[in-house]
C-alpha positions in Angstrom: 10.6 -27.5 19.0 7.6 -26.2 20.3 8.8 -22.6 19.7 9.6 -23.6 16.0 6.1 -24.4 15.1 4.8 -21.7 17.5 6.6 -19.1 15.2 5.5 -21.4 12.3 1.4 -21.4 12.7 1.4 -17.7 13.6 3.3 -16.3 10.8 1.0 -18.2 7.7 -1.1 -19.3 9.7 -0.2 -23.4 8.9 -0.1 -25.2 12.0 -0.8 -28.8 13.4 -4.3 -28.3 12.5 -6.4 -28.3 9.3 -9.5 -26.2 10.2 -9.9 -22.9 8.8 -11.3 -21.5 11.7 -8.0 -22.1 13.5 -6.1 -20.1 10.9 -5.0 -16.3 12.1 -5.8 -14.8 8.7 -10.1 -16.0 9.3 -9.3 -15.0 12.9 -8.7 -11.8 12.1 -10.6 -10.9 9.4 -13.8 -12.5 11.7 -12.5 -9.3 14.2 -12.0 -6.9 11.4 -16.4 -7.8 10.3 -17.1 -7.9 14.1 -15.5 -4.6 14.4 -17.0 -2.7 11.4 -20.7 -4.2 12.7 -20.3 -2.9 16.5 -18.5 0.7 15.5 -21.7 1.1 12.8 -24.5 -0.2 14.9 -23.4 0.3 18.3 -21.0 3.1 18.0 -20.5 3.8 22.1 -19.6 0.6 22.5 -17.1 0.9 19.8 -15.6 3.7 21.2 -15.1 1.5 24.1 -13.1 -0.7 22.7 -10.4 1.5 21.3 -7.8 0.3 23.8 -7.9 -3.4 22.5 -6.8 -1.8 19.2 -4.2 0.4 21.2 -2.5 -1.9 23.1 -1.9 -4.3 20.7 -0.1 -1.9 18.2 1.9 -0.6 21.3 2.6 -4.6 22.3 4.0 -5.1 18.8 5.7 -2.1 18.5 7.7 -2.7 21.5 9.3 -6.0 19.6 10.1 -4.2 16.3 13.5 -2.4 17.2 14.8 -5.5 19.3 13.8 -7.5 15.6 15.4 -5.1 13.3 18.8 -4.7 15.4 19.2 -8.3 15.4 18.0 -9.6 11.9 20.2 -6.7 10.5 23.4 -6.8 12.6 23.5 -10.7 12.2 22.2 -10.6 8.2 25.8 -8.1 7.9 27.8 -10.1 9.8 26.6 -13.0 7.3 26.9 -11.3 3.6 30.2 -12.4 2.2 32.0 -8.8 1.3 31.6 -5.4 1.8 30.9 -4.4 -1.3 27.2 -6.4 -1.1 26.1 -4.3 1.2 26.2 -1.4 -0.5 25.2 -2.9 -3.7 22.3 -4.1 -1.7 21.4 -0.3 0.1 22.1 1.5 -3.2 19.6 -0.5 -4.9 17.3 -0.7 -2.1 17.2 4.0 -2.6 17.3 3.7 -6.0 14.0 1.4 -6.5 12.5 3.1 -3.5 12.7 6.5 -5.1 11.3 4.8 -8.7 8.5 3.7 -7.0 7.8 6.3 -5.1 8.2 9.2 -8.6 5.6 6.4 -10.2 3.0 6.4 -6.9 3.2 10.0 -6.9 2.2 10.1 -11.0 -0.5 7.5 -10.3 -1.6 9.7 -8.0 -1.6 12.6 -10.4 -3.1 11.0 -13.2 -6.0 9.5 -10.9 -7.3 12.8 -9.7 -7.0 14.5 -13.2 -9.0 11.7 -14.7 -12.0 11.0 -12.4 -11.8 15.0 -10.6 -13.1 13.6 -7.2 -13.2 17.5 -6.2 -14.8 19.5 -9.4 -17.6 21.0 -8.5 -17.2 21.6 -4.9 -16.5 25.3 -4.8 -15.4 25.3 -1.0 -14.6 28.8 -0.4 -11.1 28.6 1.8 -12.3 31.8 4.0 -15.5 30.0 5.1 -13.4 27.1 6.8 -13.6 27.1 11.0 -10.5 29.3 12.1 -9.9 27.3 15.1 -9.5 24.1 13.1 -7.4 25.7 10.1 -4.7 27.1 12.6 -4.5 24.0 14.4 -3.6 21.9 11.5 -1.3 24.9 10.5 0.6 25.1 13.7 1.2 21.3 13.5 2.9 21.7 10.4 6.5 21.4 10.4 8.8 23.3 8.0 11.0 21.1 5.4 14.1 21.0 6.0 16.1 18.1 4.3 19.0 18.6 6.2 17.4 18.2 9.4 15.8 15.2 8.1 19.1 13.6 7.6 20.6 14.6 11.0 17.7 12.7 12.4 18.9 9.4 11.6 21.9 10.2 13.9 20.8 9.4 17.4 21.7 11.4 20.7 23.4 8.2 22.1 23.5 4.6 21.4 20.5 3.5 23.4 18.4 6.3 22.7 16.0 4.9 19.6 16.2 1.9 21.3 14.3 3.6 24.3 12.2 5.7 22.0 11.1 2.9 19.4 12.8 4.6 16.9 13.4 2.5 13.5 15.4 4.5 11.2 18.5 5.3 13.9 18.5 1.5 15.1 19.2 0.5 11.4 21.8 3.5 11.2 22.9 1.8 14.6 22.6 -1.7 13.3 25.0 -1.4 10.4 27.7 0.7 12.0 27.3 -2.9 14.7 27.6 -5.0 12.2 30.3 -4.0 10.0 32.3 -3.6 13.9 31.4 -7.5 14.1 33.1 -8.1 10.9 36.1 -6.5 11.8 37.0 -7.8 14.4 37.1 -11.2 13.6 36.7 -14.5 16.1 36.4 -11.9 18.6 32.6 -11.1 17.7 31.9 -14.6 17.3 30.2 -14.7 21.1 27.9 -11.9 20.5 26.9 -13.2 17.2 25.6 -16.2 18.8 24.1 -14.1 21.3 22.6 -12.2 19.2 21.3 -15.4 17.7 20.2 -17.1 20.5 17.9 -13.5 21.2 17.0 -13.3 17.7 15.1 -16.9 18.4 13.6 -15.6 22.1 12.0 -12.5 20.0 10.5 -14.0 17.4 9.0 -16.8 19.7 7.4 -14.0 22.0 6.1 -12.6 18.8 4.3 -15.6 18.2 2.5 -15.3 21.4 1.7 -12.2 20.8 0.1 -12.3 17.1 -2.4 -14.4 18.3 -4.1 -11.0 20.1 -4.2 -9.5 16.3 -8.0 -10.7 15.9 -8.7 -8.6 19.8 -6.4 -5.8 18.0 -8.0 -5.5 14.6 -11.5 -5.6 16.4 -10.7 -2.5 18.8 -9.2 -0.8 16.4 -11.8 -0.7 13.1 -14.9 -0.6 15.9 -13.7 2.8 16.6 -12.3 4.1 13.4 -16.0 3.2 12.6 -18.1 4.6 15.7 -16.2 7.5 15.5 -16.3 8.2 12.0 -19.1 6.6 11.0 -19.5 5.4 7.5 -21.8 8.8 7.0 -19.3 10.6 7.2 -18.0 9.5 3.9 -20.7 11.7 2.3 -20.0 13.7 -0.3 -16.6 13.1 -0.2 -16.7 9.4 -1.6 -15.9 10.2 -5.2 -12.6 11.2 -3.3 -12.2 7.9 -1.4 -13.5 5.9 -4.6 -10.6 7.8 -6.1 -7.6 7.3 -4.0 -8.8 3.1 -4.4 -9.0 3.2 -7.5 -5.5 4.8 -7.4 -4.1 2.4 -5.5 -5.4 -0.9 -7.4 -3.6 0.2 -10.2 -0.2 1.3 -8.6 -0.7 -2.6 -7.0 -1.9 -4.5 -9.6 -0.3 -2.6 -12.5 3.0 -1.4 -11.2 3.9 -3.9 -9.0 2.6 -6.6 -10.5 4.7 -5.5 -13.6 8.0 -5.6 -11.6 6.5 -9.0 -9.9 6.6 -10.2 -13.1 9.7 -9.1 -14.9 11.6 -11.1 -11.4 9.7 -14.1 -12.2 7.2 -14.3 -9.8 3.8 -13.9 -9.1 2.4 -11.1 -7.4 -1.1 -13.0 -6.7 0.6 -15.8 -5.0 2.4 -13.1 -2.9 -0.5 -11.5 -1.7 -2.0 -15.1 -0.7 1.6 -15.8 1.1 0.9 -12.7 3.6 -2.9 -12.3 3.5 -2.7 -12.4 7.2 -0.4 -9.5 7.6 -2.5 -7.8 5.2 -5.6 -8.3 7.2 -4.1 -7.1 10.1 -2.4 -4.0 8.8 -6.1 -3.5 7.4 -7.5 -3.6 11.2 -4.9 -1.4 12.6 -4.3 1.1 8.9 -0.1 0.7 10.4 2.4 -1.3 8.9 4.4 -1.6 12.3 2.9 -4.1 13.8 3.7 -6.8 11.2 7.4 -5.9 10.9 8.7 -9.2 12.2 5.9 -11.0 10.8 6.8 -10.2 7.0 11.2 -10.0 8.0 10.2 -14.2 9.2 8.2 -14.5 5.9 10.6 -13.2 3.0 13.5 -15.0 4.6 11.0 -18.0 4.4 10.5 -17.0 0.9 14.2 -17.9 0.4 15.4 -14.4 0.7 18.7 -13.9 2.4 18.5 -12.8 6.0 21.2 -10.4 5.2 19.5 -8.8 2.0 15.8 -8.6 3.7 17.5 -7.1 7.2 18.6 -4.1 5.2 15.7 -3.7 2.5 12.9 -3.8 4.3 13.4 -2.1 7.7 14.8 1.2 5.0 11.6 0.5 3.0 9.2 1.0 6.1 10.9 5.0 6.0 11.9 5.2 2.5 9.0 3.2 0.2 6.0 4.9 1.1 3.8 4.4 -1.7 0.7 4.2 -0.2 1.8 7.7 1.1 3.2 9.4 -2.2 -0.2 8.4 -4.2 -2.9 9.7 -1.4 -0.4 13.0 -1.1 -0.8 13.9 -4.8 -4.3 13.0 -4.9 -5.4 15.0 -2.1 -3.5 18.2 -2.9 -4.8 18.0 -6.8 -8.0 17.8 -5.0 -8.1 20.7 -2.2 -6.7 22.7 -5.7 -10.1 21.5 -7.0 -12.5 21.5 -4.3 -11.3 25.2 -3.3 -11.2 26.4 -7.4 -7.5 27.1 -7.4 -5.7 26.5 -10.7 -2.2 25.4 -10.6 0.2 25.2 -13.4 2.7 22.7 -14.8 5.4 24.3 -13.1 3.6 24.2 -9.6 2.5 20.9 -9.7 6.0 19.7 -11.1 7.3 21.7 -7.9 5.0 20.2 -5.6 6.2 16.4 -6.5 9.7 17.7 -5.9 8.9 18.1 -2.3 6.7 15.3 -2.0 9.7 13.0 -2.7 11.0 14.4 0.5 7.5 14.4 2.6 6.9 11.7 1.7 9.9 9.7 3.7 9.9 8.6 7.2 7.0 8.5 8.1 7.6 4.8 9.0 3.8 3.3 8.9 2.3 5.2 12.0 -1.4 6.1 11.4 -1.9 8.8 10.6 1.4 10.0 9.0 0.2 10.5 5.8 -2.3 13.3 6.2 0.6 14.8 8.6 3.2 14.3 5.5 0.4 16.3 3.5 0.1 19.0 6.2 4.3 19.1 5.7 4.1 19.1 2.2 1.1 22.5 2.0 3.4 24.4 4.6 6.5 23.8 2.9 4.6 25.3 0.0 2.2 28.0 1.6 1.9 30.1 -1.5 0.7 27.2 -3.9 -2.4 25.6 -1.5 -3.0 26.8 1.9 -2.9 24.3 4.7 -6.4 25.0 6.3 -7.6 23.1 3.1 -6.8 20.1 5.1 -9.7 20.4 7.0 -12.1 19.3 4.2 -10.7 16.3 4.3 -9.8 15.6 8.0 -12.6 14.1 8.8 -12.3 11.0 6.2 -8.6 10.8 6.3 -9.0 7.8 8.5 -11.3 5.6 5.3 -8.3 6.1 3.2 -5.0 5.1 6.2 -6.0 1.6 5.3 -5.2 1.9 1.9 -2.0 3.5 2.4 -0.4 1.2 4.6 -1.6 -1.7 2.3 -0.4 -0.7 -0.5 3.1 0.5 1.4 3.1 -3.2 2.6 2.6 -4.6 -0.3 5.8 -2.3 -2.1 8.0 -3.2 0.5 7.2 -6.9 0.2 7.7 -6.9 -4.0 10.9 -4.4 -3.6 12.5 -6.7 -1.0 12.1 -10.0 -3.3 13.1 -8.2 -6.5 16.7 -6.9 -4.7 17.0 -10.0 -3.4 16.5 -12.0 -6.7 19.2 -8.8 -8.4 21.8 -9.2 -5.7 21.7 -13.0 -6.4 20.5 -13.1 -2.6 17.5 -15.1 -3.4 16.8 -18.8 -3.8 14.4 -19.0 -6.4 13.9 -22.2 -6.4 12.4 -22.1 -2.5 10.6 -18.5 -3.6 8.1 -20.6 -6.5 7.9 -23.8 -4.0 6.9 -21.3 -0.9 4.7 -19.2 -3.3 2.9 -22.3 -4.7 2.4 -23.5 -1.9 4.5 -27.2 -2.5 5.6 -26.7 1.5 2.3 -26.6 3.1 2.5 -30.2 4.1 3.3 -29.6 7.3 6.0 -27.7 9.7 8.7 -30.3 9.8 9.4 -29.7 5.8 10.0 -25.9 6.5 13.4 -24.5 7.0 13.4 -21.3 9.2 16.1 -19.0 8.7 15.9 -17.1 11.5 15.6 -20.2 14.1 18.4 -22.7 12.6 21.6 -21.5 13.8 23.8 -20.4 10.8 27.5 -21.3 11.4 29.7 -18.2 12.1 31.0 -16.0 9.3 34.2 -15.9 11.0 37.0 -18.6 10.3 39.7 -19.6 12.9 43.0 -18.1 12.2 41.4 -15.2 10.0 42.8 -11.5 10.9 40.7 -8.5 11.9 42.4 -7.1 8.6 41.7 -9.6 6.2 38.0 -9.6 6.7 
């Protein structure tokens, strides 16, 4: 029981206790101000402290493949046929690519309106050599075949060794539809599977109460090393890419919030402490398990959310698509190079592809926009990136927000479509009717579900 409510108070932050100051979501935005004050007025201590940042992202990350494997292989084993499934994964690709065409428009639209890099006149020849051919060596050459293959792993255990989210879930569904075949015979490993399930996510508890220590080390460096000066002239850029962003949030999504029957306010209240801590750490990884415990909480299927949102963390990068448009559209107008219809239109093309798996690592959007310039060498060159290196790190947080965000709305809307939703528990949950106290909650990842196998059923019928 203790476990129950441990899991309980770290994941909305509703424990035994009343007091704000006890709540993780004032914990850690308290570390997220604390960090932003040392990095700006002590920046060498702020340095310093990069490892507290480090090591909790790395703690976390160790729990995410263990999570996924289990909440997906036992969320299969649990949907009633087949066909579901790949109702639920064709969806899943088909909204992921919608939003991701729109973010990449929003994008467009932003940086044509408000031209953050009119003005500029960087001449490309003048950039430091030495810098330009580092960020073009990095640059890996598009090919979407390659991508693909990638989701294959060397061996069974290698992702699971490497961290590796993308093969575990091609992993996790090849295990789970095995489980379903073979009947009663799986029914011991599903319970296992269970039973380790409930150890993971109580270890997680323990360890989201370091996020406060975590989202301290890490913005106390992103600003000491930085430093807010840095944002210069380049703010109109930054200003930008926000502005971008609000509207793909609360214009797009709240749209498709809305036409599902739910509020996308209320959501954002429901995992404001996943949001601050994806805000002190600009990655989405570390609150993984955290937002799988929340949208089963929400009344979503353990079955539909295992699928959705571990393929959202590689395939729904919206955060990504809109800061990849925006930046190119702006190197073009920093460095005074016209591009046509025909070239941008081309450019989108292969940011739909750049733009995936990248699974919320920091960073991996200004990598996916070094990809996306060498795939395209004759359009923008790739040393351009080094005008906007140096801020790259003011606009991460944004990105992984609004990815987060995405993937939370996307999850609950193919939930509600596949029927996999109770919306009765998703408006009690959002309005917060079950905030009386842990006993009234039902967790679906700690009460053990009865077996989707029946006595006397054959392999073959199932």
């Amino acid at each position: 029981m203790q476990s129950l409510q441990a899991i309980r108070a770290a994941t909305d932050g509703r424990g035994k206790s009343t007091k704000f100051y006890q709540a993780l979501y004032f914990q850690v935005l308290v570390g997220v101000i604390a960090g932003i004050l040392l990095g700006h007025f002590a920046p060498d201590a702020g340095v310093l402290v990069k490892p507290l940042g480090d090591g909790f992202v790395k703690i976390v990350k160790m729990m995410i493949v263990p999570v996924v494997f289990c909440t997906i292989v036992i969320g299969i084993a649990g949907i009633g046929h087949d066909r579901s499934i790949g109702s639920t994964l064709l969806k899943s690709m088909a909204l992921f690519y919608v939003l991701t065409a729109i973010a990449l428009l929003v994008g467009l639209i932003s940086v044509e309106a408000l031209q953050p890099g009119t003005g500029l006149h960087i001449d490309v020849h003048a950039i430091d050599p030495t810098e330009a051919a580092r960020y073009a060596k990095s640059a890996k050459t598009l090919d979407p075949v390659e991508m693909l293959l990638q989701v294959i792993p060397r061996s069974f255990f290698t992702p699971f060794a490497e961290g590796e989210v993308l093969p575990v879930l091609f992993i996790a569904i090849i295990t789970g539809f095995g489980l379903r075949r073979i009947g009663v015979a799986g029914e011991a490993l599903l319970r296992g599977l269970e039973s380790f399930s409930k150890a993971l996510f109580a270890a997680f508890s323990f360890l989201m109460k370091l996020a406060p220590l975590g989202a301290f080390g890490a913005i106390a460096f992103i600003v000491a090393k930085n430093g807010i000066r840095t944002v210069g002239n380049l703010g109109l850029l930054i200003l930008t890419f926000y502005v971008a962003c609000g509207v793909f949030v609360f214009g797009v999504l709240w749209l498709l919030a809305r036409i599902n029957g739910f509020s996308l306010l209320k959501l954002l209240r429901y995992v404001r402490e996943e949001l601050l801590v994806v805000l002190g750490t600009a990655s989405t990884e570390p609150v993984l398990p955290a937002l799988l415990y929340k949208l089963e909480r929400l009344g979503c299927s353990k079955g539909s959310v295992g699928l959705t949102l571990p393929l959202g963390y590689s395939f729904n990068l919206d955060g990504t698509a809109i800061y990849l448009t925006l930046a190119s559209l702006f190197l073009a107008q920093a460095m005074d190079v016209h591009l046509s219809n025909w070239q941008i239109m081309s450019m989108i093309l292969v940011m739909l592809l750049t733009s995936k798996g990248a699974a919320g690592v920091t960073g991996s959007g200004f990598a996916a926009l070094v990809a996306t310039l060498a795939a395209m060498p004759d359009t923008l060159p790739v040393a351009g990136v080094v005008i906007i290196a140096g801020i790259d790190r003011f606009m991460s947080e944004a990105r992984a927000l609004t990815s987060l965000v995405s993937n939370a709305v996307a999850c609950i809307a193919i939930a509600i479509w596949e029927g996999q939703c109770d919306l009765a528990r998703l408006h009690n949950e959002l309005d917060g009717s079950a905030s009386a106290g842990p006993a009234t909650i039902e967790t679906p990842e700690i009460e053990t579900e009865q077996p989707v196998f029946r006595p006397g059923v054959s392999a073959s019928s199932i």
